[in-house]
Backbone bond lengths (Angstrom), bond angles and torsions (degrees), N, CA, C in turn:
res aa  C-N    CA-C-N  psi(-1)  N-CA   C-N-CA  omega(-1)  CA-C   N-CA-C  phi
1 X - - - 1.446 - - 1.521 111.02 -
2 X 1.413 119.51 -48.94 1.432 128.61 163.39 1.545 118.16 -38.48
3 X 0.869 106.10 -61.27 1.731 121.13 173.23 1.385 111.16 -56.04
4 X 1.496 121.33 -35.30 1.786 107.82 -175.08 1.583 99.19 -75.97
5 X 1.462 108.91 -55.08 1.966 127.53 169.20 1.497 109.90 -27.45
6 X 1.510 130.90 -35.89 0.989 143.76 -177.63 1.487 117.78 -84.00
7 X 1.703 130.15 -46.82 0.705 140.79 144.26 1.670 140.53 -33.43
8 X 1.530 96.74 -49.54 1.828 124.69 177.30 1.607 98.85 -73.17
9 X 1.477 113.76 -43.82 1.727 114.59 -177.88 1.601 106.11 -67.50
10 X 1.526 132.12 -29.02 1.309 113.33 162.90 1.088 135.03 -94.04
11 X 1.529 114.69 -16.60 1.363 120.19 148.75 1.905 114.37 -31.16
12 X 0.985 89.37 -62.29 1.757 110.80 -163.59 1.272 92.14 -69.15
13 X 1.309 147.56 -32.05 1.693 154.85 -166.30 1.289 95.17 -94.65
14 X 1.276 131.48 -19.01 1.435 129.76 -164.51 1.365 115.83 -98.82
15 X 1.752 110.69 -24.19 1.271 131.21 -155.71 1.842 88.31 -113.88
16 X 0.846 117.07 -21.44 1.546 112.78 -174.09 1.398 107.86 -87.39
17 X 1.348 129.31 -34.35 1.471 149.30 139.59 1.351 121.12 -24.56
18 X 1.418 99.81 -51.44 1.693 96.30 -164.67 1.695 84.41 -82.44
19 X 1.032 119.49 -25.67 1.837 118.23 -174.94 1.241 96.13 -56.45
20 X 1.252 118.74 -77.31 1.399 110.74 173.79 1.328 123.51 -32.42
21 X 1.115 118.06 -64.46 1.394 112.44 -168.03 1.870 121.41 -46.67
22 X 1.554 90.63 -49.34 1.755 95.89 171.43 1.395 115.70 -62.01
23 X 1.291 132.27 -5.00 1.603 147.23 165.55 1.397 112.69 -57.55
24 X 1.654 90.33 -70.91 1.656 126.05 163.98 1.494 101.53 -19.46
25 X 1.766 108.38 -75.81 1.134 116.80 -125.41 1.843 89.03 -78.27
26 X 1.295 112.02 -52.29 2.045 148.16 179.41 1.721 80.13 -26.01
27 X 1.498 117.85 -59.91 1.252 126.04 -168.66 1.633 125.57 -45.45
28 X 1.431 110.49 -70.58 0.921 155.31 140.01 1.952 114.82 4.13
29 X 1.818 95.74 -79.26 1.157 106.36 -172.71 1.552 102.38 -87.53
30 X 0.908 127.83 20.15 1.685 152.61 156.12 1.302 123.47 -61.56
31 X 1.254 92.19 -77.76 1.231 107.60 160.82 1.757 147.85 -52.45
32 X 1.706 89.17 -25.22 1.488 106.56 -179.25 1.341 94.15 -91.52
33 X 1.484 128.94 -30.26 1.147 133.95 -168.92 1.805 100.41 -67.26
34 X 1.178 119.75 -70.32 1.630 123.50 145.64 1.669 108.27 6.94
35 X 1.332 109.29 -83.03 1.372 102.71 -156.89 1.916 99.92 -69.14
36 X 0.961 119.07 -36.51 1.623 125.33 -165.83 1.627 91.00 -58.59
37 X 1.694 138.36 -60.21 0.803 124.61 165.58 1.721 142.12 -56.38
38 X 1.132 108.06 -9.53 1.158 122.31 178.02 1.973 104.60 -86.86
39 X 1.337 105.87 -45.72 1.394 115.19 -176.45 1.666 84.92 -62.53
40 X 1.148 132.01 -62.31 1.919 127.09 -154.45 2.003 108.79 -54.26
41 X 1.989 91.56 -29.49 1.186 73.67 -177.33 1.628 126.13 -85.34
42 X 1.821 110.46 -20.14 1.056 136.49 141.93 1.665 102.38 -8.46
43 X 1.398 99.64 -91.82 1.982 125.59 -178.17 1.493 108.41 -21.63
44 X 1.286 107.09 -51.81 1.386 119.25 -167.32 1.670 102.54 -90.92
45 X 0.859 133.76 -21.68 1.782 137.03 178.51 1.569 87.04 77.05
46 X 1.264 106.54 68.44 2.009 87.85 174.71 1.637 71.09 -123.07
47 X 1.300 117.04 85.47 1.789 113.41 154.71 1.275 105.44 -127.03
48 X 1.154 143.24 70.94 1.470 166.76 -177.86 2.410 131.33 143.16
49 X 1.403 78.06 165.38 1.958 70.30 -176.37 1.726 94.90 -53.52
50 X 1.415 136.58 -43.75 1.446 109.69 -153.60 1.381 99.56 -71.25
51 X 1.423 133.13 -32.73 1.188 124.21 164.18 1.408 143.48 -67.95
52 X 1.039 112.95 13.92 1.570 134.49 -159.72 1.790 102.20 -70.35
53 X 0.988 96.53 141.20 1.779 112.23 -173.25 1.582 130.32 -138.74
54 X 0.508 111.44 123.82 1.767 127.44 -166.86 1.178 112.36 -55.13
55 X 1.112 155.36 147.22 1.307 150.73 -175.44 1.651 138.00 -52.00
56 X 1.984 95.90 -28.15 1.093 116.77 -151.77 1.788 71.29 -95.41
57 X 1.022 94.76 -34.94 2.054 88.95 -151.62 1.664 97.07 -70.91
58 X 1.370 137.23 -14.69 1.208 163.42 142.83 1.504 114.71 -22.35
59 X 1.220 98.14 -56.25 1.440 107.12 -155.88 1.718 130.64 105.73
60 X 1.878 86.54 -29.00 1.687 98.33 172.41 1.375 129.47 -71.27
61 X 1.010 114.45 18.88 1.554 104.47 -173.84 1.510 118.25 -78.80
62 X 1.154 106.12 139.83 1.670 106.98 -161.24 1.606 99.29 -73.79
63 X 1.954 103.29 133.24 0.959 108.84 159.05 1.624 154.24 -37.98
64 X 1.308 126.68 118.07 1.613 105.34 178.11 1.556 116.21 -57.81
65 X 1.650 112.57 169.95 1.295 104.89 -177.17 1.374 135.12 -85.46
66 X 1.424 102.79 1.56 1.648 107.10 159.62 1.326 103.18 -73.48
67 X 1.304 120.28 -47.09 1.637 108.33 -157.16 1.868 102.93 -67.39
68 X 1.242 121.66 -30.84 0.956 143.53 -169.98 2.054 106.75 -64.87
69 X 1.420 98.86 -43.12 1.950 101.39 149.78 0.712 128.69 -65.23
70 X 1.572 125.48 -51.08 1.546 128.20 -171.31 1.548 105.30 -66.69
71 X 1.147 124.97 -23.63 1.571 107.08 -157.25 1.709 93.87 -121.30
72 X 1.322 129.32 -178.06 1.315 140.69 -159.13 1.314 95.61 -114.51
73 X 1.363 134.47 139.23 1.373 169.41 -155.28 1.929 98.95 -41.81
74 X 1.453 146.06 91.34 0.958 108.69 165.99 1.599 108.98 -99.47
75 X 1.296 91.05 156.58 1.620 117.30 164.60 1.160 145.16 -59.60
76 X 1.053 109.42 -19.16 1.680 134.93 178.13 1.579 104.77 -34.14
77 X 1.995 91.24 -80.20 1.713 91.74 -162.38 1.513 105.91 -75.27
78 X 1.243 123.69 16.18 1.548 112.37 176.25 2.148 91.75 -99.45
79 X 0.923 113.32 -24.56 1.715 122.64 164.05 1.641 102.66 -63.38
80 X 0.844 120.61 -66.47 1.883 124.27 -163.49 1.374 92.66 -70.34
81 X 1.199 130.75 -54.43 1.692 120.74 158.87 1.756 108.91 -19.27
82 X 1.068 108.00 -100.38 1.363 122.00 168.95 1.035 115.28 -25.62
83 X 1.822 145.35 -48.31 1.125 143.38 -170.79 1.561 90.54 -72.11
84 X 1.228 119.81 -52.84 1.502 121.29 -170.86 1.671 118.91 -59.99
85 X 1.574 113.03 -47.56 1.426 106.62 160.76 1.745 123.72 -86.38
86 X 1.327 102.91 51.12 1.701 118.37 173.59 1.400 92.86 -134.26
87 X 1.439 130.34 -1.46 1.418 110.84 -153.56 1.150 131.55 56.46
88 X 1.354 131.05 10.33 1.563 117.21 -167.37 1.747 100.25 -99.35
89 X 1.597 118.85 -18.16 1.169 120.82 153.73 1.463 118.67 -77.49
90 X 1.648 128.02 146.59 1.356 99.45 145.86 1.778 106.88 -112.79
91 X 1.193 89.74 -159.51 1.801 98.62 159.60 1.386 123.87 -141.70
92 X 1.119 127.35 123.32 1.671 114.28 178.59 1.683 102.53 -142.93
93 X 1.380 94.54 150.71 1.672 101.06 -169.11 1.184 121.02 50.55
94 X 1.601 136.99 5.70 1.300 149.69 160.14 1.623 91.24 101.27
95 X 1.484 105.82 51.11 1.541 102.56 -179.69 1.684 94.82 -135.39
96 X 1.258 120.37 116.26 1.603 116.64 159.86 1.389 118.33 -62.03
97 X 1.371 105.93 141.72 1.729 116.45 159.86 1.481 110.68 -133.35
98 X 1.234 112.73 167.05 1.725 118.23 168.97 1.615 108.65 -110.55
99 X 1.390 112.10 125.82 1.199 127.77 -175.87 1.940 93.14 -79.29
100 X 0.992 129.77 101.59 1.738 127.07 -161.32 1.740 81.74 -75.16
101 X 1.171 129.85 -61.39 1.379 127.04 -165.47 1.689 124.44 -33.64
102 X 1.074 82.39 -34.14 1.456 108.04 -165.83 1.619 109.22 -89.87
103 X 1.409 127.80 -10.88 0.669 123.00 -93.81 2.073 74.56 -145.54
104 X 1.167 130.19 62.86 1.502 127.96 171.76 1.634 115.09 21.28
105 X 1.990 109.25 107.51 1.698 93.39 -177.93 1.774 115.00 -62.82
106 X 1.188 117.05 -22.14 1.499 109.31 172.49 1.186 135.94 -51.92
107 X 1.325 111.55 -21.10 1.557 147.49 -177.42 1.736 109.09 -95.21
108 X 1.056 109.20 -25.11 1.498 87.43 -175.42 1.637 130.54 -80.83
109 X 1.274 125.84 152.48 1.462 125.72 165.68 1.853 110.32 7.07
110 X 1.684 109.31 -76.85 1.462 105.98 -145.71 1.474 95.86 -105.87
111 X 1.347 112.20 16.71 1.719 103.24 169.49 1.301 90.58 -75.96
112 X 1.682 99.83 167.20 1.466 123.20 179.59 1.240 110.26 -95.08
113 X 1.223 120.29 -2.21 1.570 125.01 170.69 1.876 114.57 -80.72
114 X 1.564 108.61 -32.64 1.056 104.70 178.49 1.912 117.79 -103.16
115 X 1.024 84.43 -15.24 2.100 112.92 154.66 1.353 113.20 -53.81
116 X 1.113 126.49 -30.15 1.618 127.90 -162.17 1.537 94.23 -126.93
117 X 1.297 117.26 30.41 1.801 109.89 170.63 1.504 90.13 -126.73
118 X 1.224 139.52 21.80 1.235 154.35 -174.58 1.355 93.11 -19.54
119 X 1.436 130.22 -58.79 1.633 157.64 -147.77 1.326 91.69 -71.60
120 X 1.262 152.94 -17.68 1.318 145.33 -164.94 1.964 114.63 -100.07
């Protein structure tokens, strides 16, 4: 009886872990997803209405659903989501901009936090 109790407790320790971890991870690639979109809009100077940019011209335009099988989960539009219900995106005329003000100092252009993700 000891031995199954022992068994069932790491099962259950094992499975609560991996919960976490996909939390962890959901979190995580969120966040990186965050800065990559923030840098594109950077790229493009869409940080105000005169700069404002369309999705496609972005790069963001949401995938179709084949491409969306073939390839592995990106993060982006679950980021521009989020940027968009923070306000730090807006939208007008079906054109995105980044409100920079608004807009997290860790995250911006000339911090050294988003300076040293060069790779993104």
């Amino acid at each position: 009886m000891g031995e199954n109790f022992g068994s069932l407790a790491l099962i259950v320790v094992l499975m609560i872990l991996a919960f976490a971890a996909s939390f962890w991870l959901r979190n995580f690639l969120t966040k990186r997803a965050v800065l990559k979109v923030v840098k594109i809009f950077y790229h493009h100077n869409a940080l105000g209405m005169n700069g404002a940019k369309t999705p496609r011209e972005l790069g963001l335009e949401r995938p179709d659903l084949v491409a969306r099988m073939m390839k592995p989960r990106d993060y982006k539009q679950t980021a521009l989501q989020l940027l968009l219900k923070e306000d730090v995106i807006r939208v007008t005329d079906g054109k995105l901009y980044l409100i920079e003000g608004k807009l997290d100092p860790k995250y911006r252009m000339g911090s050294n936090n988003l300076a040293s993700v060069g790779r993104l």
